[in-house]
C-alpha positions in Angstrom: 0.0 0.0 0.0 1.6 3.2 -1.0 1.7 6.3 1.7 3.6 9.2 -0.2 4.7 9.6 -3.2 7.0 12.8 -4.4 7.2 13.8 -8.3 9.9 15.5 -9.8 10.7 17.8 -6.7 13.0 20.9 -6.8 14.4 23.1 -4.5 16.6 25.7 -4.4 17.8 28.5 -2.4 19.0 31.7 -4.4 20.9 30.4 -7.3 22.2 26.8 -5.2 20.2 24.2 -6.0 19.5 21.8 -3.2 17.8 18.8 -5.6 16.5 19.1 -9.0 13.9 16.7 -10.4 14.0 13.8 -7.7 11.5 11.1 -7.3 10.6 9.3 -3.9 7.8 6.6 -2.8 7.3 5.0 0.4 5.0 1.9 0.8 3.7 0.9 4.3 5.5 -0.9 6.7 9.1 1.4 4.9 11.7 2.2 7.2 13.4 4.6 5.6 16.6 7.1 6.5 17.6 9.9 4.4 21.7 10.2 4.6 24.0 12.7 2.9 26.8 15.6 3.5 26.1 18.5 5.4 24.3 21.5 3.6 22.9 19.4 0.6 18.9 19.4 2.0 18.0 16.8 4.3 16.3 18.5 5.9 14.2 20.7 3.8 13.8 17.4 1.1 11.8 15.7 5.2 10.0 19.4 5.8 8.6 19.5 2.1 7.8 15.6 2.2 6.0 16.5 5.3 4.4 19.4 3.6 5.8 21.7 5.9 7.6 23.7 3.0 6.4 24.0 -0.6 8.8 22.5 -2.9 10.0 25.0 -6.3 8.3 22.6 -8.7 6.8 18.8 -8.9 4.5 17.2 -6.8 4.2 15.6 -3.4 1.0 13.1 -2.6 0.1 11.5 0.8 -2.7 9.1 0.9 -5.7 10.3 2.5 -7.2 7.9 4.7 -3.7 7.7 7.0 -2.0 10.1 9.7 1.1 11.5 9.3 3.3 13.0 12.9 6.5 15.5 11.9 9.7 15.8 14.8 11.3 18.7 13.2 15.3 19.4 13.7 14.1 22.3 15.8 10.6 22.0 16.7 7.9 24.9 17.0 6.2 24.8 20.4 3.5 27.2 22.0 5.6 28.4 24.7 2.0 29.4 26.9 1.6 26.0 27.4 1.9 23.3 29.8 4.2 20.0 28.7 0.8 17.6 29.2 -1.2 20.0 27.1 1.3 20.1 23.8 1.9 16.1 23.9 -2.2 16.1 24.2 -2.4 18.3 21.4 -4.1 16.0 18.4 -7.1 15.2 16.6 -7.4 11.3 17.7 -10.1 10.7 19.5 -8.2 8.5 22.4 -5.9 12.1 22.8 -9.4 13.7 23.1 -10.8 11.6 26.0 -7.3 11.4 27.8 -7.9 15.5 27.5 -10.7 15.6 28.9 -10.1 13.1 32.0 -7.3 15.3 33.1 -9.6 18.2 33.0 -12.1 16.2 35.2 -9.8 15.4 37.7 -8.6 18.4 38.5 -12.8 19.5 38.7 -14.8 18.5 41.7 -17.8 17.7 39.4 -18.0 13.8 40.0 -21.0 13.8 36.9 -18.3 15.3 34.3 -15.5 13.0 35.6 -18.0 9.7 35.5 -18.8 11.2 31.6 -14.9 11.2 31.3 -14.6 7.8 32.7 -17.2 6.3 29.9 -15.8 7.9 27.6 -12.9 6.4 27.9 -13.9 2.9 28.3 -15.7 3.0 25.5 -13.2 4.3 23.7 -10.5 1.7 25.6 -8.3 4.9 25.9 -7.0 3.9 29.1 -4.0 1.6 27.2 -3.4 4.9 25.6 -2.7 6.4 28.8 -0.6 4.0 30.2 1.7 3.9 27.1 1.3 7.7 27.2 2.9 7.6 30.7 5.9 5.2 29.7 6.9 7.2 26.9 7.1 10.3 29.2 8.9 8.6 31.7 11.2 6.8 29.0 11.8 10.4 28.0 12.7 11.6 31.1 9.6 14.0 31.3 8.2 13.9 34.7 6.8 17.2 35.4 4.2 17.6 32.6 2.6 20.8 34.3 6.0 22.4 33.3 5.8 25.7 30.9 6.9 24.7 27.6 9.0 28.3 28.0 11.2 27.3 31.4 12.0 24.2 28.8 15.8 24.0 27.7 16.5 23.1 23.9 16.5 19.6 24.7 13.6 19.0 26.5 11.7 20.9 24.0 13.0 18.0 21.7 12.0 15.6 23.8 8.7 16.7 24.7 7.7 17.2 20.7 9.1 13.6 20.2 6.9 12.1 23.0 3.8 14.0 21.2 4.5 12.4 17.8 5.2 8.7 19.6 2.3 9.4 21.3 -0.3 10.3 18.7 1.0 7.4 17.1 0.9 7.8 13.1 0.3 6.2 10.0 3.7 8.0 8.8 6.2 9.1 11.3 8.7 11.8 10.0 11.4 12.8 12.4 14.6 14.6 11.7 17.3 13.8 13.7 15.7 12.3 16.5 18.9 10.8 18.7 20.0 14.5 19.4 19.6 15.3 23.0 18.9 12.0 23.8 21.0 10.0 26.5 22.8 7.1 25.0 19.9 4.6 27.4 17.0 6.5 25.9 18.2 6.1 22.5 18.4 2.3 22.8 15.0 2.3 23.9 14.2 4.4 21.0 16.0 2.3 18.6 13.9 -0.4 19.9 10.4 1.1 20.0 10.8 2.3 16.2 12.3 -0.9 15.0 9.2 -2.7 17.0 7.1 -0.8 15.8 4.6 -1.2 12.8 4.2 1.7 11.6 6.1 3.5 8.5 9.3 5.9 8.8 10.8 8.4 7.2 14.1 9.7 9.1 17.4 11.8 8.5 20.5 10.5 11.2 23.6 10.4 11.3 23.7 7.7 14.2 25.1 4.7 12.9 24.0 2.1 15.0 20.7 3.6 14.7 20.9 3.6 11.4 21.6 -0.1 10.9 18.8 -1.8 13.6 16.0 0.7 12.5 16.0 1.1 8.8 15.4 -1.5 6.1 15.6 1.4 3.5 18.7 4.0 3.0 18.2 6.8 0.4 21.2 9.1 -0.2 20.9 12.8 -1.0 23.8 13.3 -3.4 24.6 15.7 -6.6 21.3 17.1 -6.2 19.7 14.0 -6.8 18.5 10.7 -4.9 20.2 7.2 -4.7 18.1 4.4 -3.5 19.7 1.6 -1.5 16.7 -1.4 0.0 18.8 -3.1 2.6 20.3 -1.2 6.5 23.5 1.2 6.3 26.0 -1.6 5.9 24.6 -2.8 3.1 24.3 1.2 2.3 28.0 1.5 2.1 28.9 -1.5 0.4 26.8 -0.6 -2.6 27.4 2.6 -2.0 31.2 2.2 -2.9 30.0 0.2 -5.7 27.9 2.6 -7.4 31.2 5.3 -6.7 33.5 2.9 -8.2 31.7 2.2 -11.7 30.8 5.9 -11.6 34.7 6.8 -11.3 35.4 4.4 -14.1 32.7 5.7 -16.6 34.3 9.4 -15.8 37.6 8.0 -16.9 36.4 6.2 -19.8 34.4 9.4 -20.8 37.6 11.7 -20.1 39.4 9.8 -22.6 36.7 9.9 -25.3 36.1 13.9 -24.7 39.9 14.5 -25.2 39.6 12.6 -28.4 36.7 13.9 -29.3 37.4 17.3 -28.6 40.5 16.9 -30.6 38.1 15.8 -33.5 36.0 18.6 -33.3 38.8 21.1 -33.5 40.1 19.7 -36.8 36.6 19.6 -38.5 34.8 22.4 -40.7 33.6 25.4 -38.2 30.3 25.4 -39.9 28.3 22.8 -37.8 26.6 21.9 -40.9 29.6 19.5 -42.9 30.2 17.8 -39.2 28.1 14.5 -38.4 25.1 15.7 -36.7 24.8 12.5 -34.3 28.6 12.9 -33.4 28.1 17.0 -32.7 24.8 15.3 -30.1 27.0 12.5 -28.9 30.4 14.8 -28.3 27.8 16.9 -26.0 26.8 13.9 -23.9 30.6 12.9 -23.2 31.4 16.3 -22.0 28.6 16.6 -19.5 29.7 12.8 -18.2 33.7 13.9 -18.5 32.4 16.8 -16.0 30.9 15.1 -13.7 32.0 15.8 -10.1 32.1 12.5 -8.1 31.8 14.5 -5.1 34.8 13.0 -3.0 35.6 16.3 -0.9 36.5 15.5 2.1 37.1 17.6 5.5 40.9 17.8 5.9 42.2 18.1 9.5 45.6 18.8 10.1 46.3 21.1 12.8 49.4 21.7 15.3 48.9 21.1 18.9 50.5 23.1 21.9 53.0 21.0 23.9 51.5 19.2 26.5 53.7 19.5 29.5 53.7 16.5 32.8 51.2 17.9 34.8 48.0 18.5 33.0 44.6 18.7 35.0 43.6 17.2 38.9 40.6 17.1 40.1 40.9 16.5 44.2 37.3 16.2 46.7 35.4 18.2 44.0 31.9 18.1 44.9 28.9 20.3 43.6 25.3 20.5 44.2 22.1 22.8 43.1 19.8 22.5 46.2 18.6 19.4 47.0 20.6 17.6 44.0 23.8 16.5 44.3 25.7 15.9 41.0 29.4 15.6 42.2 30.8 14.6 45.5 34.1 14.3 46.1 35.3 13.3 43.2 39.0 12.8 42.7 41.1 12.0 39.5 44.3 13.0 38.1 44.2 13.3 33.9 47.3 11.7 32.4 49.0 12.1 29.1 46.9 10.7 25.9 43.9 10.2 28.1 40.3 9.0 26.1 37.4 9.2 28.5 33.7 9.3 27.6 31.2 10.6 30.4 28.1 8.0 30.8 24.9 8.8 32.2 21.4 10.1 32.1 20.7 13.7 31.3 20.6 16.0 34.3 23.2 13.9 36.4 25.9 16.2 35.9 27.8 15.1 32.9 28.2 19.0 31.3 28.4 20.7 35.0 32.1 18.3 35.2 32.7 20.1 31.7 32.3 23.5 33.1 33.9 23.2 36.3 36.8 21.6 34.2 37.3 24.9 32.0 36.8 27.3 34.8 33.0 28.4 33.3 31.6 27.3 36.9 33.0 27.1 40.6 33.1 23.7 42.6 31.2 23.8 45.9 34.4 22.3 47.7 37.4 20.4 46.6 40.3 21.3 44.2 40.4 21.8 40.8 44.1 22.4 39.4 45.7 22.7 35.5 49.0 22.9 34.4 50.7 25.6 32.6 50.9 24.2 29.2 47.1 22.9 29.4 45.3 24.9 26.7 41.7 23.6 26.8 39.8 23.9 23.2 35.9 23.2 24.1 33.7 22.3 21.8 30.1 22.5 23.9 26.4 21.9 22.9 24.7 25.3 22.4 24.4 26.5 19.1 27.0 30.0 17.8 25.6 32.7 19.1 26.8 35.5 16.1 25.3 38.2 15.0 23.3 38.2 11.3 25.6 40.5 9.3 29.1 38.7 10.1 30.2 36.6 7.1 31.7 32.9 7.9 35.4 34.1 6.9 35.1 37.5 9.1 33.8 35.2 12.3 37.1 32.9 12.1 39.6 36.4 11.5 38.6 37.4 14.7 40.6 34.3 16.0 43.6 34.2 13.5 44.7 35.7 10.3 46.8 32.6 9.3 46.9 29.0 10.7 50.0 27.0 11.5 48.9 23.2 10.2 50.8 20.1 11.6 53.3 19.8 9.3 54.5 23.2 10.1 53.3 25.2 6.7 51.7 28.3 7.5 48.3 28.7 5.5 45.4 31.6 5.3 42.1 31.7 7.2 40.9 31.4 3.5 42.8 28.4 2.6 42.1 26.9 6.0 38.4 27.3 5.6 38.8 25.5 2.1 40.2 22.6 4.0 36.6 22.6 6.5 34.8 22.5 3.2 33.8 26.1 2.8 35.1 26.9 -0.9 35.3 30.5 -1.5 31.6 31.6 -2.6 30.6 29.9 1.0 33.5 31.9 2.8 31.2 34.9 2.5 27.6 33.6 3.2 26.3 35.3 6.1 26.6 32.4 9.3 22.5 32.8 9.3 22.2 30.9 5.9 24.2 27.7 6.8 22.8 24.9 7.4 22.6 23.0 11.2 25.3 20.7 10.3 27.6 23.7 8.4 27.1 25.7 11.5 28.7 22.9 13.7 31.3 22.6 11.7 32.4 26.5 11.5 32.5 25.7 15.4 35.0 22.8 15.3 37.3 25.1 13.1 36.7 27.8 15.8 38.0 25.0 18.2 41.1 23.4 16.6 42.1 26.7 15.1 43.4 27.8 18.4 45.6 24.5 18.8 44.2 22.8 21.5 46.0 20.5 23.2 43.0 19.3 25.9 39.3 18.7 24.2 36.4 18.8 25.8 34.1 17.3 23.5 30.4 17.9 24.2 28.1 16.2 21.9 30.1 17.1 18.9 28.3 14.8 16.7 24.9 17.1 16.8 24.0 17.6 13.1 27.7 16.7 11.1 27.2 14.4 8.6 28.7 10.8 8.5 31.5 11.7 6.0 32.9 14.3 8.2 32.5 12.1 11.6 34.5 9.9 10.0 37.0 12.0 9.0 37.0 13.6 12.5 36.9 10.2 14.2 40.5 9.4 12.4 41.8 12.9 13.8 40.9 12.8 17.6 42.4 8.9 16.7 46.2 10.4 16.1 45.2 13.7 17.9 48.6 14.0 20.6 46.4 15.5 23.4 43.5 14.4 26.2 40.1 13.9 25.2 37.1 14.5 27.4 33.9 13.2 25.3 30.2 13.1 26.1 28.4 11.9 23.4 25.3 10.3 22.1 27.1 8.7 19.0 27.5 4.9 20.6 29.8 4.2 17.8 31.7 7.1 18.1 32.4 6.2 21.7 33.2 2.9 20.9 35.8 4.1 18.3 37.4 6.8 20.8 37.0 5.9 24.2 39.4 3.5 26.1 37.5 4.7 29.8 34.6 5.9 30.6 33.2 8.0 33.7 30.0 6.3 34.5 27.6 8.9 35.8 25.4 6.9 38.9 23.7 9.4 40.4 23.6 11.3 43.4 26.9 12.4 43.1 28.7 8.8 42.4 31.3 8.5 39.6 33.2 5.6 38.8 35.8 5.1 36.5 35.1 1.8 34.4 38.1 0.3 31.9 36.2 0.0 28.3 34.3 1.8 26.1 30.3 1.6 25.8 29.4 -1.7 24.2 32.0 -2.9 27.1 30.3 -1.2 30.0 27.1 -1.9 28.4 27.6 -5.6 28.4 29.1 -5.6 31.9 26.1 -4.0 32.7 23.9 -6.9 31.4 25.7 -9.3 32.6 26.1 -8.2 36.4 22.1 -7.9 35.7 22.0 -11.6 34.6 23.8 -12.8 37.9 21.6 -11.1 40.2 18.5 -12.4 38.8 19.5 -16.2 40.1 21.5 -14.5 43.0 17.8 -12.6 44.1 16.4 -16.1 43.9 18.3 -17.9 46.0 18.7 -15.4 48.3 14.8 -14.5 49.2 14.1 -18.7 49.0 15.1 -19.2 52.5 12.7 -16.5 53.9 9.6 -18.4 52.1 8.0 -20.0 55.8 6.5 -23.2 54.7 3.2 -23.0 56.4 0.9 -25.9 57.3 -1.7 -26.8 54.7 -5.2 -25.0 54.0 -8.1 -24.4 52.1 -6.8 -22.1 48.9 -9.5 -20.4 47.3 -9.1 -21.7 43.7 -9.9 -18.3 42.7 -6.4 -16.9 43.9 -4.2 -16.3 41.0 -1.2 -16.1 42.8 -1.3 -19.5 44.8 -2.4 -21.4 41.9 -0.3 -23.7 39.8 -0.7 -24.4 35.8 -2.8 -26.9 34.4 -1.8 -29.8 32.4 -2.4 -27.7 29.1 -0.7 -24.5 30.5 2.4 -26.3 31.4 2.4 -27.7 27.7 1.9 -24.5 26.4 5.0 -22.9 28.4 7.4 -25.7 27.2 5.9 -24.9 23.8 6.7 -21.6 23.5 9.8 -21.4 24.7 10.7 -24.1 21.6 8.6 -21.4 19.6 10.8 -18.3 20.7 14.2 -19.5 20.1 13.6 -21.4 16.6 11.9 -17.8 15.9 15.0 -16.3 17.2 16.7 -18.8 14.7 14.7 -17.6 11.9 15.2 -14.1 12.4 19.2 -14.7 12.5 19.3 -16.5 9.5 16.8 -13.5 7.5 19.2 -10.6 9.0 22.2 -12.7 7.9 20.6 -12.5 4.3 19.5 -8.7 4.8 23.2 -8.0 5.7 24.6 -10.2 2.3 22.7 -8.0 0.2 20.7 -9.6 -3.2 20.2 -7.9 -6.5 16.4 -8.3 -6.2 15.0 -5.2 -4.3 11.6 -7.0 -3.7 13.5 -10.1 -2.1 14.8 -7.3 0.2 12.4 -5.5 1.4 10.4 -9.3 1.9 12.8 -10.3 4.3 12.9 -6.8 6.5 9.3 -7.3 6.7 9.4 -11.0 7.7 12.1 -9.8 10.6 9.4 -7.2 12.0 6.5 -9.9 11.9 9.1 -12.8 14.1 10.1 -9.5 16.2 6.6 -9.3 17.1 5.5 -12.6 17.4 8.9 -12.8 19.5 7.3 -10.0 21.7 3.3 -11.7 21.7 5.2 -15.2 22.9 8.0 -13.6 25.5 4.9 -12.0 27.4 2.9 -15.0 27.7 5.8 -17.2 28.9 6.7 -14.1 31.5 3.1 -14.7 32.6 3.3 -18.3 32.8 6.4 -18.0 34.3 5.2 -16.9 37.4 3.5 -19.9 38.7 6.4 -22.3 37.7 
């Protein structure tokens, strides 16, 4: 069943075209992310496809009998109202009698609240609450009679996201929806979306995410749209493909256009006495001889200060606001070549550590001392704050005229910028134009170009593209210095990190040897060994009293019948050769297949077994409990 369909879109801004003439489709049940460089229109290709935007010319068409919910980059929220009054903003009728329950119960008028009540059951709305609640809570939004306008950046996000999850559409549109997310909320993202039936359309540059969400990868490139039916490994495999054959046909049509040209020059000038169908043909090899293949890459090369033996300790550093305590006496002593991510939920801390690090805030007690050499470069969340009129190139010469690169050449803010993918017409673009992901990089350059030898890293990942995470992954790699990295980006941790500060709560840090996927399967396992551990240990307590009457209509005391016991050896046969099945498809998915329909079959076979999984693990749990 087809859900949208986009004709021959274009889009342009001044004379840059973003995309010209692109087609797009998505059928129900598509999971589908939209990938490409910073600047090339991501985002404006998801606002007009959500027909937020109007496109220049062609068509977009979304069928009219489904919904359709839109998490914008930067989302648009009335800043008079309360958090439980924008994620209860919608037209579904199950929104509508949640709506008005929450009036009742804050009325003393028992006849309106038992109209409420009916209302519904008959509309069985009260599901809808409770998954209402988890999503909140999964969000980490507990106080729902908040202003919308005491809300942070962040929380904004969050709160929009938990209306769209909410309202539950047909179509679900969300760009970028990992940012401002703590790394445990986006795995329970990534599972709810990959769980879930219903059809996505997504821009990310999260990896993992990437790969266990999306059966679909589409790549915004030269303007126009490459189509890829398989995750984002398979995405890159092909997509290397599809560079390699392209590089070869540019080569191949080099070589004819130079012998061609060469042809042309020796002929008659009147166009008349050449072969017409050689003049049309000579045409078509010049446009493919000039086709850029669109390999520019970020180039980072940049000296870094001497970094002298002592560099930064941290001694008893504790810090509190009120009644929450986010440090408490913490102690640790950085050492040279040092690669530590910060773990843990937002609002335990993780950014006031970053602060009190680079002197922007004052520890409560404790000591917090740098070396002389230690020349911090901090790279933090919040967007620039420039003014409108300031061109890109006149924002970095207020830093440096001229840059002193690794290998000791000396080169211009110009050329620098060149080498951050600015070319010369973008060097003087007002900053207000850029894109979200061009503005991010401008402040990385703003960063380096002061030769850090200390980063602070906080959430760098926000809005730059995959290429130039990559690229900037392979830096901080070889880069001489300490690193100091909170990020959302799991592989990017996992790449970069060799320990991690693990962020408990009320004031507990702990230092844990490993990167993410290490702590996180540390985590599960210590969880694994309590479960038996909690067994044994609350079994002696059970008195053993002497027999009576049990009411056979006490769940809890009962045991299972002859046909429930069958039923719970059954099953758990039934989920693991399930588990086997989806194995096997997602080895498939991952080998890749020429057919496209053969494809997108298997991605839809894993989301049936995922939820039959899901259907069967629930009625063993229940089961379960009378073993």
């Amino acid at each position: 069943m087809n859900y949208l369909s986009a004709e021959n879109l274009s889009k342009s801004f001044g004379d840059k075209w973003l995309f010209r003439n692109v087609t797009f489709g998505m059928s129900r049940g598509d999971k589908v992310a939209i990938v490409g460089a910073n600047g090339t229109g991501k985002s404006t290709l998801l606002s007009i496809l959500a027909s937020g935007m109007p496109p220049d010319d062609g068509l977009v068409s979304i069928r009219k009998d489904i919904t359709v919910g839109f998490l914008e980059q930067q989302p648009q929220l009335d800043d008079n109202l309360t958090v439980i009054e924008v994620v209860l903003t919608g037209d579904n009728p199950a929104l509508t009698a949640i709506r008005q329950y929450e009036k009742a119960l804050l009325s003393d008028n028992h006849d309106v609240l038992d109209r409420a009540m009916q209302q519904m059951d008959t509309l069985q709305a009260w599901d809808y609450e409770t998954q209402m609640k988890q999503i909140l809570g999964q969000l980490g939004i507990h106080d729902v009679t908040q202003k919308v306008a005491t809300l942070s950046g962040g929380q904004r996000k969050r709160v929009a996201m938990a209306q769209v999850l909410i309202e539950n559409p047909d179509l679900l549109i969300m760009d970028e929806p990992t940012n401002h997310l703590d790394l445990e909320t986006i795995e329970w993202l990534e599972n709810f979306l990959s769980t879930n039936n219903s059809t996505l359309l997504l821009v990310s540059h999260d990896r993992y995410f990437l790969d266990r969400v999306c059966n679909q990868i589409v790549e915004l490139d030269q303007q126009t749209l490459f189509s890829y039916k398989g995750n984002y490994a398979y995405f890159l495999e092909k997509k290397a493909e599809r560079q390699a054959i392209l590089a070869a046909e540019v080569d191949k049509a080099k070589n004819l256009f130079r012998r061609e040209l060469d042809w042309m020059r020796r002929q008659p000038k009147a166009r008349g006495t050449k072969a017409q169908y050689r003049v049309d043909a000579f045409d078509d090899v010049k446009d493919k001889a000039h086709t850029k293949l669109g390999n520019d890459q970020l180039e980072l090369n940049i000296r870094t200060a001497r970094l002298g033996s002592k560099i930064i300790e941290l001694e008893n550093v504790s810090k509190r606001f009120g009644e929450n305590v986010l440090l408490d006496h913490f102690t640790y002593t950085f050492r040279r070549n040092d690669r530590i991510g910060i773990i843990g939920k937002n609002g335990m801390g993780k950014t006031t550590l970053l602060n009190m690090i680079t002197g922007e805030l004052r520890p409560d007690s404790g000591i917090i001392s740098t070396g002389g050499t230690v020349k911090i470069g901090y790279y933090t969340q919040s967007d620039l704050v420039i003014p409108d009129n300031q061109r890109v190139i006149d924002v970095v010469q207020e830093v440096a005229e001229v840059i002193k690169l690794g290998t000791g050449e000396t080169v211009t803010i110009s050329q620098f910028l060149q080498h951050f993918l600015f070319d010369r017409n973008k060097q003087y673009d007002y900053v207000h134009k850029l894109s979200g992901g061009e503005k991010r990089r401008l402040q990385l350059l703003l960063v380096l170009v002061q030769n850090p030898n200390f980063l602070i890293l906080d959430e760098p990942t926000n809005d730059l593209d995959i290429t130039t995470l990559n690229v900037l992954e392979e830096f901080l790699l070889n880069f001489p210095g300490c690193i100091l990295l909170v990020s959302h980006d799991r592989y990017f941790m996992d790449r970069l990190v060799e320990h991690a500060f693990i962020f408990e709560g009320g004031g507990k840090i702990s230092d844990f040897p490993g990167n993410y996927t290490d702590y996180r399967e540390r985590k599960a396992s210590q969880a694994a060994e309590r479960k038996p551990a909690e067994k044994t240990k609350t079994a002696p307590t059970v008195s053993v009293p002497e027999p009576k009457p049990v009411s056979s209509t006490s769940e809890s005391k009962r045991k299972l019948s002859f046909k429930e016991q069958r039923e719970y050896e059954t099953l758990e046969k039934e989920i693991e050769e399930l588990e086997q099945r989806k194995s096997g498809l997602l080895g498939q998915l991952n080998a890749g297949s020429a057919n496209h329909e053969e494809l997108t079959s298997w991605a839809r076979q894993i989301e049936q077994i995922d939820q039959q999984i899901s259907e069967k693990s629930d009625r063993w749990l229940e089961l379960a409990e009378y073993i």
